[in-house]
C-alpha positions as CSV (number, residue, x, y, z in Angstrom):
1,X,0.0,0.0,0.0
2,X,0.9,3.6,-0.7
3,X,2.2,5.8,2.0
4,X,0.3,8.8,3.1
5,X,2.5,11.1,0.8
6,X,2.1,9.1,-2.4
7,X,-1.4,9.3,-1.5
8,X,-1.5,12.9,-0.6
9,X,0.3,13.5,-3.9
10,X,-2.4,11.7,-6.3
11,X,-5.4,13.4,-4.5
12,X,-3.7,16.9,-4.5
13,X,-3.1,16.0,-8.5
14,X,-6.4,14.7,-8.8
15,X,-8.1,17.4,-6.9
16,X,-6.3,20.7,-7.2
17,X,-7.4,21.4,-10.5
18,X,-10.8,21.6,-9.7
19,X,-10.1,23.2,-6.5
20,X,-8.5,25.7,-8.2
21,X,-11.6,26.4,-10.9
22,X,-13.7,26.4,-8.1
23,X,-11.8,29.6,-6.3
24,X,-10.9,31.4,-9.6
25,X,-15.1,31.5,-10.6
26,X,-15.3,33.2,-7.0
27,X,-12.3,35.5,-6.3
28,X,-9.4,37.1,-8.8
29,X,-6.5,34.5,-10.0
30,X,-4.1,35.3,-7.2
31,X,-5.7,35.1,-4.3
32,X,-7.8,31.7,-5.9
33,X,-3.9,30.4,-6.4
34,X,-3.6,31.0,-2.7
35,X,-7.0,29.7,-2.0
36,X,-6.3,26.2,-3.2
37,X,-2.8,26.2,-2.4
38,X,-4.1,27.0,1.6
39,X,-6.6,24.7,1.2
40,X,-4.1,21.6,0.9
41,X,-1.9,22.6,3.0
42,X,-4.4,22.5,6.0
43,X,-5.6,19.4,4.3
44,X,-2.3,17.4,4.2
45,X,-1.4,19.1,8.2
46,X,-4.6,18.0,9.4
47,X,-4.4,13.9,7.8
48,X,-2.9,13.2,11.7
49,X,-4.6,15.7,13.5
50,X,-7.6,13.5,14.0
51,X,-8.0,11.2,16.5
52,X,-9.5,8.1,13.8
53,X,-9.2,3.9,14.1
54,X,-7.8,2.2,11.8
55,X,-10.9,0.4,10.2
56,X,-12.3,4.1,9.5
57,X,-9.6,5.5,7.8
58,X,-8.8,2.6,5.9
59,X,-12.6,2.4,4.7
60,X,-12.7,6.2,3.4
61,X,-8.8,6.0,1.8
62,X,-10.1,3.2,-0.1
63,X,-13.4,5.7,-1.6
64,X,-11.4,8.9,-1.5
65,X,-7.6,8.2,-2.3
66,X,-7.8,5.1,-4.2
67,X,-11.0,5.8,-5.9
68,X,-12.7,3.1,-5.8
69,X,-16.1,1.9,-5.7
70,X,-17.9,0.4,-2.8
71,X,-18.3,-2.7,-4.7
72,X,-14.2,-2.7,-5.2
73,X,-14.0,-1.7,-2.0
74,X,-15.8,-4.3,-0.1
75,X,-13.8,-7.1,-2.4
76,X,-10.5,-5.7,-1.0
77,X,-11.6,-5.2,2.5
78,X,-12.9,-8.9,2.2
79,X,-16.9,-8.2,3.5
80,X,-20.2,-7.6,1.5
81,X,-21.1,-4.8,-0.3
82,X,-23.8,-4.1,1.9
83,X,-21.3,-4.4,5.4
84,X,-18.8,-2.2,3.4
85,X,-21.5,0.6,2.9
86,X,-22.8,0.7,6.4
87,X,-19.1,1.0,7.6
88,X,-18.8,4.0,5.2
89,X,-21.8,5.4,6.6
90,X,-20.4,5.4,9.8
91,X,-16.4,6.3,9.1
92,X,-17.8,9.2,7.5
93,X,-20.1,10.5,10.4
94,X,-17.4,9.7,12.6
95,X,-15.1,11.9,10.5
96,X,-17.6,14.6,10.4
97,X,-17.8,14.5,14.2
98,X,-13.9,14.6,14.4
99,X,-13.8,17.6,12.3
100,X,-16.5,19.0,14.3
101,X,-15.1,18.9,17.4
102,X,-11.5,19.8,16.0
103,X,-12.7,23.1,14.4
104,X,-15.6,23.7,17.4
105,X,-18.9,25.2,16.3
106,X,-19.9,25.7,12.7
107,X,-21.2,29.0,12.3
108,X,-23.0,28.4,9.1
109,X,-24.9,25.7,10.4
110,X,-25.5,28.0,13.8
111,X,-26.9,30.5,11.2
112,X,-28.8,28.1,9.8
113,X,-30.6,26.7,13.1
114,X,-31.1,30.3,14.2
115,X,-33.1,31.4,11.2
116,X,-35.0,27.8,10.3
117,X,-37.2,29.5,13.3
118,X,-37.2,32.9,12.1
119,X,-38.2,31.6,8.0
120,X,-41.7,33.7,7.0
121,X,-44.3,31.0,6.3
């Protein structure tokens, strides 16, 4: 298996140009350079950051990094289709709680409760 920088190298190559479109349809060329640039950087710094077992980060490398499909993923991992997807499921929320807790409060989804009760009807 790939190490973490191999890996880190095809997803930056596989990502960064669309990254990159992405920030130059939203700010001017320069600062979108910076943008994307920034926005591996904290990627590839924050790979260890998060406190993650094994099985979870092995089950989302597999989707994300290595590309493949559940199906191809479940064959590798040696389980059913249908075991691999509910371990997805839950590597991902996992992750997402991770993040959460790493970054503290999302303000945009704060916003978001706070007006949900103020919407006109």
């Amino acid at each position: 298996m790939r190490n973490d920088q191999e890996r880190f190298t095809q997803l930056y190559q596989t990502l960064c140009p669309r990254v990159l479109a992405y920030a130059l349809h939203r700010v001017p060329p320069d600062t979108a350079h910076d943008a994307a640039a920034e926005t591996f950087l904290i990627a590839w710094r924050r790979r260890a950051d998060l406190p993650y077992g094994e099985r979870e980060r092995d089950t989302l490398m597999h989707i994300v990094w290595d590309g493949l499909t559940t199906r191809q993923a479940a064959h590798v991992v040696g389980c059913s289709v249908t075991a691999f997807t509910v371990r997805l499921h839950r590597a991902r929320r996992r992750f997402a709680d991770a993040l959460d807790r790493a970054d503290g409060p999302n303000p945009l989804q704060e916003a978001t409760v706070l007006t949900e009760g103020t919407r006109a009807r």
